[in-house]
C-alpha positions in Angstrom: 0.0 0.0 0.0 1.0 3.6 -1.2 1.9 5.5 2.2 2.0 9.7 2.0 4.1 11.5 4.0 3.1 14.4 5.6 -0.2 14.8 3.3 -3.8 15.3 4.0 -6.8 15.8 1.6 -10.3 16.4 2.2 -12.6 13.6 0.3 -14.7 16.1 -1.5 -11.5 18.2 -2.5 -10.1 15.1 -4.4 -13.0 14.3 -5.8 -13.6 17.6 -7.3 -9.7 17.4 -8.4 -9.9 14.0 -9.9 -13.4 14.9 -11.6 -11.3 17.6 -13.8 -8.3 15.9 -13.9 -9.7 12.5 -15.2 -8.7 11.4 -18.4 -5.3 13.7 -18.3 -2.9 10.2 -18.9 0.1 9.5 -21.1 1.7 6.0 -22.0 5.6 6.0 -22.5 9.1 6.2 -20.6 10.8 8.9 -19.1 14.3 10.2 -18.7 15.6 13.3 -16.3 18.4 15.3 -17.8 17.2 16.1 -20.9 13.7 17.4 -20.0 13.0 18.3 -24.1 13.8 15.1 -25.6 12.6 13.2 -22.8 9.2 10.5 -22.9 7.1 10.4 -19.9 7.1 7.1 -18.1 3.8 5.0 -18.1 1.1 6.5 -16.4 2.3 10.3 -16.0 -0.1 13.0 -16.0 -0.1 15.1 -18.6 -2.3 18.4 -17.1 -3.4 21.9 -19.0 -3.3 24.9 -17.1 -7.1 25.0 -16.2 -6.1 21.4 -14.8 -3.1 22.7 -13.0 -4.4 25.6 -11.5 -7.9 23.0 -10.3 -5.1 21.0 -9.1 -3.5 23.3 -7.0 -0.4 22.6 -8.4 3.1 24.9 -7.5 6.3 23.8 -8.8 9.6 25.1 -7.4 13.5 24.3 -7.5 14.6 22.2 -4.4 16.5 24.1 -2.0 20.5 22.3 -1.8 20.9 22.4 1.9 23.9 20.9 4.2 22.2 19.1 7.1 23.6 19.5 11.2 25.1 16.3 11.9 24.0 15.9 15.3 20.6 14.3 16.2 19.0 14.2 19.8 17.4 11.0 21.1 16.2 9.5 24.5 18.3 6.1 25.6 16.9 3.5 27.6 19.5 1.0 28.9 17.5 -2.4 28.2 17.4 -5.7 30.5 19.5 -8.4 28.9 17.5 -10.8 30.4 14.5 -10.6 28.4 17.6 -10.5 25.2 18.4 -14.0 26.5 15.2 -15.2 27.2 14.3 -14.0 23.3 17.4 -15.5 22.0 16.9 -19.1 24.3 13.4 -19.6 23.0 14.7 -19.2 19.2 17.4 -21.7 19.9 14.9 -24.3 21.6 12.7 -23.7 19.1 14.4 -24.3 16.6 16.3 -27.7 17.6 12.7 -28.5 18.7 12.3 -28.4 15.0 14.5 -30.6 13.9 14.0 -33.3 16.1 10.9 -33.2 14.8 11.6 -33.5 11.6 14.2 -36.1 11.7 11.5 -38.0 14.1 9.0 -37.7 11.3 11.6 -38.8 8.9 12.7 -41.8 10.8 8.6 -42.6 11.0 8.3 -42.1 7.0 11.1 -44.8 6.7 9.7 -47.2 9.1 5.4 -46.8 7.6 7.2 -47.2 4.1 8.4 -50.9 5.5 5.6 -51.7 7.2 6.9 -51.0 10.4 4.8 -48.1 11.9 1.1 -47.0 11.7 -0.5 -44.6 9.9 -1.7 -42.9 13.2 1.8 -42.5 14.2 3.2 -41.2 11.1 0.1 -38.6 10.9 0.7 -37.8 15.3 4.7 -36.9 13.5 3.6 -35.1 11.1 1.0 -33.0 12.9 4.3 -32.3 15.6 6.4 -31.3 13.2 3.8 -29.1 11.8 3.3 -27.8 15.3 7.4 -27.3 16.3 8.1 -25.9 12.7 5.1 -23.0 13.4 6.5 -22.4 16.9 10.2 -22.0 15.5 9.4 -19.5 13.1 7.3 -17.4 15.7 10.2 -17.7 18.3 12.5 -16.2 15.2 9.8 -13.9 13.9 9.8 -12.9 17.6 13.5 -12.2 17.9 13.6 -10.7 14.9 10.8 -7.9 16.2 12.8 -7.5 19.2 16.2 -7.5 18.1 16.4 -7.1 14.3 20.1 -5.4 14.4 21.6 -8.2 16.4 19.7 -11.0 14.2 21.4 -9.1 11.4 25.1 -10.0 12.6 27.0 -13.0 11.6 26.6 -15.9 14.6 29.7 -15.4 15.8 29.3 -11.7 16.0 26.0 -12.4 18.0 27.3 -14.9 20.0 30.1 -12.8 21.9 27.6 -10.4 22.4 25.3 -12.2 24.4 28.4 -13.4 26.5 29.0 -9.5 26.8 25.7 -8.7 28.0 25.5 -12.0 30.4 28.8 -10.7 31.6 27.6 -7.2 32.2 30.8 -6.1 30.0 28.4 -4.6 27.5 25.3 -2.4 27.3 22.0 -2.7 24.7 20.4 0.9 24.5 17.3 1.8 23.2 17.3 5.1 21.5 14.1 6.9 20.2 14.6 10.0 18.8 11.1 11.5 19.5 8.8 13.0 16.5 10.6 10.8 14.1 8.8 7.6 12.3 11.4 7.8 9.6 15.4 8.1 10.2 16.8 8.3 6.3 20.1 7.2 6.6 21.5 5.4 10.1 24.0 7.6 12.1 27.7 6.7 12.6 27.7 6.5 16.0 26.5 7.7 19.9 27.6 10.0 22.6 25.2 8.7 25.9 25.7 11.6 28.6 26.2 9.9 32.0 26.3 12.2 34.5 27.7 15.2 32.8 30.5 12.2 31.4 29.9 11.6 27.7 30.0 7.3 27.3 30.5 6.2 23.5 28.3 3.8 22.0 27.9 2.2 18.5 24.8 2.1 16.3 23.9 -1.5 15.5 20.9 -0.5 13.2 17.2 0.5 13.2 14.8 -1.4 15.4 11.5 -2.6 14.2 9.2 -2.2 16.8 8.0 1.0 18.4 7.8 2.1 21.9 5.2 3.7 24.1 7.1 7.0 23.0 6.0 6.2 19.7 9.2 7.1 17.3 11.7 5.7 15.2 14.5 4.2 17.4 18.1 2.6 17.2 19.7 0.1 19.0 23.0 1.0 20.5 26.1 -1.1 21.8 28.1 0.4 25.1 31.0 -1.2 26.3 32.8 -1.1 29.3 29.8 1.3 30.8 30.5 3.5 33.9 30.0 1.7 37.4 26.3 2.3 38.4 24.9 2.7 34.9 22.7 -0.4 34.0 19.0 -1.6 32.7 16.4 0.4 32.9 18.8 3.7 32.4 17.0 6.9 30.9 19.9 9.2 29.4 20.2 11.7 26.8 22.1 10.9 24.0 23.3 12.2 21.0 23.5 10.4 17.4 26.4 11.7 14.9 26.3 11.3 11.0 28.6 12.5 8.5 27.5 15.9 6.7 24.7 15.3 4.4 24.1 17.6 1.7 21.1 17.5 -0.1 17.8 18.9 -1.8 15.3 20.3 1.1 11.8 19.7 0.0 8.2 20.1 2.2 6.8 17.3 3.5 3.8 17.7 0.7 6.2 16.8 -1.9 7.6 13.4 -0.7 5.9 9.8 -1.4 5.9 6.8 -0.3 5.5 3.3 -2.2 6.4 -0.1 -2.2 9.3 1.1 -4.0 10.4 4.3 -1.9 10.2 7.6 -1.8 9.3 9.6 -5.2 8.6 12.8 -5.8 6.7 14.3 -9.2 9.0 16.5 -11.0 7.7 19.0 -14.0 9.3 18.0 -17.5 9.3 20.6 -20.2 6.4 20.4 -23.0 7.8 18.9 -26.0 7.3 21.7 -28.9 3.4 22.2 -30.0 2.3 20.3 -26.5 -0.4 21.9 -24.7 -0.1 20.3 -21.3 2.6 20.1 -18.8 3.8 16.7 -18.4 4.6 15.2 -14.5 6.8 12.7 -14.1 7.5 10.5 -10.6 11.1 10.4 -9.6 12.6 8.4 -6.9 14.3 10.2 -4.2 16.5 8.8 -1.5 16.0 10.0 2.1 18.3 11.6 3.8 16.8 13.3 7.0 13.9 14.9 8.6 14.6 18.2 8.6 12.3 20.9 10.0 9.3 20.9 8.2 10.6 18.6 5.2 13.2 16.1 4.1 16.7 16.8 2.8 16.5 14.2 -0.1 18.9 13.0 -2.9 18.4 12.0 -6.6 17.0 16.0 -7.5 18.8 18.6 -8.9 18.3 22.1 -7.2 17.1 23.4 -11.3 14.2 20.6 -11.4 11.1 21.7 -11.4 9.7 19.7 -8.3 6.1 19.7 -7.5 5.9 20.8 -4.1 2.2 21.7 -3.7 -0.9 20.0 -5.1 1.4 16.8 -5.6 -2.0 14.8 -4.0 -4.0 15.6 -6.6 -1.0 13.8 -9.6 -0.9 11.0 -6.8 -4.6 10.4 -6.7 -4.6 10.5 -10.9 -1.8 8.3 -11.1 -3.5 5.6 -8.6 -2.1 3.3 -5.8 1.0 1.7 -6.7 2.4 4.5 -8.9 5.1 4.0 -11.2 8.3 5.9 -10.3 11.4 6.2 -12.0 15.0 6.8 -11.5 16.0 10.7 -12.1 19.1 9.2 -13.8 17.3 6.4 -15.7 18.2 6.0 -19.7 
């Protein structure tokens, strides 16, 4: 499903939009750099300017902006017991699995010879079915919970949960509050500890929101100060290399199975009467203010920045975006 960011429309506003806008469709491919020579991709709007203006439509060049490289979040020092519970259950689970399995293979061999029931080879298989559905939840599970650390090769993993266990090494929660969307992952973590500033390393995005309701990273501390443990609230914050991109509103950015796009303007070819608008994927970089700092625009493209709903709603669920550098 086709989420938008940062958009709202009125029902009867769309439909009066989409009632003069109907019909406004193109079928061919599209191309960025040259604007003139360019063929819209399948499925771009093609709008006159009693459509645009019906619309709502506003067009403008991206602003090229360099982003602060410092981000502020909320930590929460986590309980590595309920890590080792989630990680124990996956394991059991999992040779649970197997044994089934092999159990239920060991059965096939012996009903094939005569030397088991049909009863007991259907009891296997109905255990296996049973182990192999609570395996995949105990993973699924994990994954929810721990996604980073699921992400890192066994051994990798492995030492870590010895860290933890130890008390040698920290797992932090940070949510960095308004923030559903983080763009690109920060290099690393400052966690202020009492006025002392305690390094940490960003393992990757978490999947599942908190009560504080915002995107959040998991973060590795080693060798924490004396005192500091689970259930820890501390400020901390996240670091990223300078980004520079193009700053667009929030109005202009969507959001499809395929990532972010926006709808950029291409020039009429000679004799057109309507304005062509073509999706172009973006790549996100960061919230910033009221908008995103993107990537994949340049700051002389004509981006749509208001009315963008009304090409979204024309083009339909599922819209067809294309690469800004595509051939």
């Amino acid at each position: 499903m086709v989420a938008v960011l940062g958009l709202r429309w009125q029902r009867s506003a769309r439909a009066a939009a989409c009632c003069v806008l109907l019909g406004c469709w193109v079928c061919a491919f599209a191309d960025n750099d040259d604007d003139a020579d360019a063929t819209p991709p399948a499925a771009a709007p093609a709008l006159n300017a009693q459509q645009q203006n019906a619309g709502g439509i506003v067009v403008a060049h991206p602003q090229k902006l360099q982003a602060p490289q410092h981000l502020d979040a909320l930590g929460l020092v986590l309980d590595p017991v309920v890590l080792i519970t989630d990680a124990g259950a996956m394991t059991a689970a999992a040779a649970a699995e197997q044994a089934a399995a092999a159990e239920l293979a060991r059965l096939h061999g012996l009903y094939a010879g005569g030397g088991a029931s049909l009863k007991t080879l259907e009891a296997a298989q109905a255990e296996q079915a049973k182990a192999q559905a609570e395996s995949e939840s105990a993973t699924l599970r994990y994954g929810l919970h721990w996604g980073p650390l699921a992400a890192l090769p066994e051994a990798e993993r492995r030492q870590l949960l010895e860290a933890a266990m130890s008390g040698h090494a920290l797992l932090v929660r940070a949510d960095v509050p308004g923030r559903h969307v983080l763009g690109t992952l920060p290099l690393g973590a400052l966690l202020s500890v009492d006025g002392i500033e305690v390094p940490g390393r960003v393992l990757g995005a978490l999947r599942q929101s908190s009560e504080v309701q915002s995107a959040a990273l998991l973060i590795l501390v080693r060798n924490a100060p004396a005192g500091f443990g689970p259930g820890a609230r501390v400020p901390i914050t996240l670091s990223a290399a300078p980004r520079v991109g193009s700053l667009l509103p929030h109005g202009a950015v969507f959001y499809d199975e395929n990532g972010a796009f926006v709808y950029k303007r291409v020039t009429a070819q000679t004799g057109e009467r309507k304005t062509r608008y073509v999706p172009v994927k973006v790549t996100l970089l960061l919230a910033y203010g009221d908008g995103w700092l993107v990537g994949g625009v340049d700051n002389d493209d004509d981006i749509v920045v208001q009315g963008a709903g009304t090409l979204w709603s024309l083009q339909g669920l599922g819209g067809l975006a294309v690469d800004d550098d595509q051939g």
